[in-house]
C-alpha positions in Angstrom: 0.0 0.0 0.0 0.9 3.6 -0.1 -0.4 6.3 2.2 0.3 10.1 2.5 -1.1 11.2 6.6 -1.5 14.3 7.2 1.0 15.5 4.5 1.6 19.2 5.1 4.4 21.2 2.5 5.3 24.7 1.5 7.4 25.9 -1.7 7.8 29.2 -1.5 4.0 30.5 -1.9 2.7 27.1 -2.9 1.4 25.1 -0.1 -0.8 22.0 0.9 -1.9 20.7 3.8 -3.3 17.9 5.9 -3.5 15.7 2.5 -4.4 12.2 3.3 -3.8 9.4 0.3 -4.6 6.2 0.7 -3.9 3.6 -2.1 -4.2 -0.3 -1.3 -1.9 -2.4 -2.5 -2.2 -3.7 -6.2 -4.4 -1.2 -7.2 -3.6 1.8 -10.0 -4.7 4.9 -8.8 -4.6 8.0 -11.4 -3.5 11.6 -9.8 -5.4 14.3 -11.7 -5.6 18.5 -11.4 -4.9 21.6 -13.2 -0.9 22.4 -13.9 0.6 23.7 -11.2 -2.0 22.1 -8.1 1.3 19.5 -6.3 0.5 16.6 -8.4 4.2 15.8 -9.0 5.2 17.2 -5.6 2.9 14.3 -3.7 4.4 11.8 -6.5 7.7 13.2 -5.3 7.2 12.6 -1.6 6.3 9.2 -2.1 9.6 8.5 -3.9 11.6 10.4 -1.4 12.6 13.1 -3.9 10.5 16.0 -1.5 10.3 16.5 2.0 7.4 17.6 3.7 7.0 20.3 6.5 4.5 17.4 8.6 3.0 14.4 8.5 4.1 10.9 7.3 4.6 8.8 4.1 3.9 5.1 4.5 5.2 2.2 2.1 3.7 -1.5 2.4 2.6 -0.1 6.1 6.4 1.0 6.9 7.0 4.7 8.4 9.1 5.9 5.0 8.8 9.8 5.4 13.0 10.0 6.8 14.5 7.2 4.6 16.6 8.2 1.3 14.6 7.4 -2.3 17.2 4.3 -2.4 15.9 2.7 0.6 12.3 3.0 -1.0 12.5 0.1 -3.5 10.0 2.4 -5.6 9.9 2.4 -9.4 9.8 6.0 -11.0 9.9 7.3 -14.3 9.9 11.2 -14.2 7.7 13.2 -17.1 10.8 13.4 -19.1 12.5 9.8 -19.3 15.7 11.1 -18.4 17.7 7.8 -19.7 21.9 8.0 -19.4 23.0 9.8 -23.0 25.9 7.1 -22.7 24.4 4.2 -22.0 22.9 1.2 -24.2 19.2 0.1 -23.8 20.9 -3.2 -22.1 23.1 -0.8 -19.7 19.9 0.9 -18.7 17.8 -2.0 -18.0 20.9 -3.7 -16.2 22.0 -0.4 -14.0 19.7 -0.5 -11.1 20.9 -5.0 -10.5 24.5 -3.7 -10.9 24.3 -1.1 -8.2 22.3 -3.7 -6.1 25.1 -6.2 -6.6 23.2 -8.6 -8.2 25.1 -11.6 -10.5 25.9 -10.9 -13.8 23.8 -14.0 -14.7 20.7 -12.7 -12.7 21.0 -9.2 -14.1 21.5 -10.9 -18.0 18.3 -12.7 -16.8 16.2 -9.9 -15.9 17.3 -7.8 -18.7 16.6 -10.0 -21.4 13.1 -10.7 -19.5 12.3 -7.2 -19.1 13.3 -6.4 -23.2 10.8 -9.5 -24.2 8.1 -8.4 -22.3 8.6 -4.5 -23.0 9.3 -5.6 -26.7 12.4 -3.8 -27.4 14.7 -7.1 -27.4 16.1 -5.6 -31.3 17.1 -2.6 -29.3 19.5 -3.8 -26.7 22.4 -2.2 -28.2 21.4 1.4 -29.2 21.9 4.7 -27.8 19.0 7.0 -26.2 19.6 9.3 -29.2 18.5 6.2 -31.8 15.5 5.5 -30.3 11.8 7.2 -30.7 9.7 8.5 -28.1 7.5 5.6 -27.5 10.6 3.5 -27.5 12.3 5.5 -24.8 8.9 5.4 -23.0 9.8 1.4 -22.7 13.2 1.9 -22.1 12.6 4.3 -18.9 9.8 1.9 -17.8 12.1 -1.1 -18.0 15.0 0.5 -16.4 12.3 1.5 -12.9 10.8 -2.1 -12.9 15.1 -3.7 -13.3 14.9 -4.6 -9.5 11.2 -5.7 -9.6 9.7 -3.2 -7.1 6.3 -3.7 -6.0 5.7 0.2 -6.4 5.6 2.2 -9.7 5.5 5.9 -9.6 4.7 7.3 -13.3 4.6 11.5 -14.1 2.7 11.9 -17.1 4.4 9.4 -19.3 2.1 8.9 -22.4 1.7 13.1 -22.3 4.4 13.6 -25.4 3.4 10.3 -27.2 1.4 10.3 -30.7 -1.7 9.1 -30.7 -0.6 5.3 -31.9 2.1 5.1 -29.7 0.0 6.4 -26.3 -2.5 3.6 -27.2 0.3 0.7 -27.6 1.9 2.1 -24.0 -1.3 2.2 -22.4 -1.8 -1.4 -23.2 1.8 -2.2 -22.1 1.1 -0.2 -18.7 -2.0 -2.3 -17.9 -0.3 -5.9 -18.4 2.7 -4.5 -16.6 0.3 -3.9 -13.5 -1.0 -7.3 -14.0 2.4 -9.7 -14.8 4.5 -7.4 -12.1 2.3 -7.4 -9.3 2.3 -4.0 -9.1 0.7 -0.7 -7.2 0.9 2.4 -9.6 0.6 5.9 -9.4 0.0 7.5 -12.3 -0.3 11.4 -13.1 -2.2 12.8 -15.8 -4.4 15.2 -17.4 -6.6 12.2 -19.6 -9.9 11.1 -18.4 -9.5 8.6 -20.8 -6.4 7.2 -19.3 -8.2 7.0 -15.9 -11.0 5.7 -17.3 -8.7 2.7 -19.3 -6.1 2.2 -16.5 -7.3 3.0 -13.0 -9.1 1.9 -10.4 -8.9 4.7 -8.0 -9.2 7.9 -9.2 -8.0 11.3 -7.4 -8.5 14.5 -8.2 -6.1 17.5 -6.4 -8.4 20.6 -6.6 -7.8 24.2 -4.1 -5.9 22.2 -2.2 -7.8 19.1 -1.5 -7.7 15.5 -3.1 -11.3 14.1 -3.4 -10.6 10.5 -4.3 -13.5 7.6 -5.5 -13.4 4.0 -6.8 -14.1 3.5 -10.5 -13.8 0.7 -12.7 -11.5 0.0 -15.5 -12.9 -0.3 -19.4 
């Protein structure tokens, strides 16, 4: 599960407070509101990249809110992919295993796994600057799931995606939720990727989160 209590932060003159988030495990839960509301800021406290002023961050019922985003054993991919310019697609998908000192056969293992599933096996070898949008989109999202965490943390990913491409990822993002056993939040401004993908849906508004149930198509 994942749980913001009480969740109180200030940025300058941006401020929220006393937001509770509550998100059982194995569900996807869709973050939605206006640019600019904290969407990516409560993202960000979940994944330890924020601090807030009060209140406490929860992970599979453990007290997160003062452990570094390493200790977190979340999956994130940030609104802008950000993969290593110098890497291959196998280095990304392999980086996360090798810091974690896993074997070289385990990390071969998951990496060829994760480039099956993710189909981008014919890929392994190129650069960030070969690849297209939608195949940097897999990239990223293989390269957060490498260690198999049980959280996935997404920040708009299908926003700069034609209109094929956002439909072929969408698909990808619901059997990913399924075959990885995952809980994900996922930020965005399409009612039709709530309505596709999520089964909670939240909506930051003048500082408040109204949340409700809903029912994948």
């Amino acid at each position: 599960m994942m749980a913001l209590e009480h969740i109180s932060i200030r940025q300058g003159n941006f401020y929220l407070q006393e937001i509770d988030l509550y998100i059982p495990t194995g569900a996807y839960a869709v973050l939605m509101g206006q640019t600019g509301c904290g969407k990516t800021t409560l993202l960000e406290l979940f994944c330890g990249l924020r601090n807030a002023v009060s209140g406490r961050v929860l992970l599979m019922e453990e007290d997160v809110t003062h452990l570094p985003p390493g200790a977190r054993c979340i999956g994130y991919v940030p609104q802008d992919h950000v993969l290593f310019p110098r890497m291959t697609v196998r280095e990304q998908l392999g980086f996360a295993p090798r810091i974690q000192k896993w074997s070289f056969d385990d990390t071969k293992k998951r990496v060829d796994e994760l480039a099956s599933r993710l189909g981008i096996a014919h890929l392994l070898d190129r650069f960030p600057q070969f690849l297209s949008g939608g195949e940097s989109q897999r990239v990223a999202l293989g390269r957060a799931l490498a260690v198999r965490p049980s959280i996935l943390c997404l920040d708009e990913p299908l926003s700069a995606l034609d209109e094929d491409t956002h439909d072929d990822v969408m698909e990808l993002l619901s059997s990913l939720h399924t075959t990885e056993n995952l809980t994900i939040l996922h930020i965005t401004h399409s009612r039709r990727e709530a309505g596709q993908l999520a089964t909670q849906r939240h909506i930051l508004r003048d500082n408040t989160l109204h949340s409700e149930e809903i029912s994948p198509c």
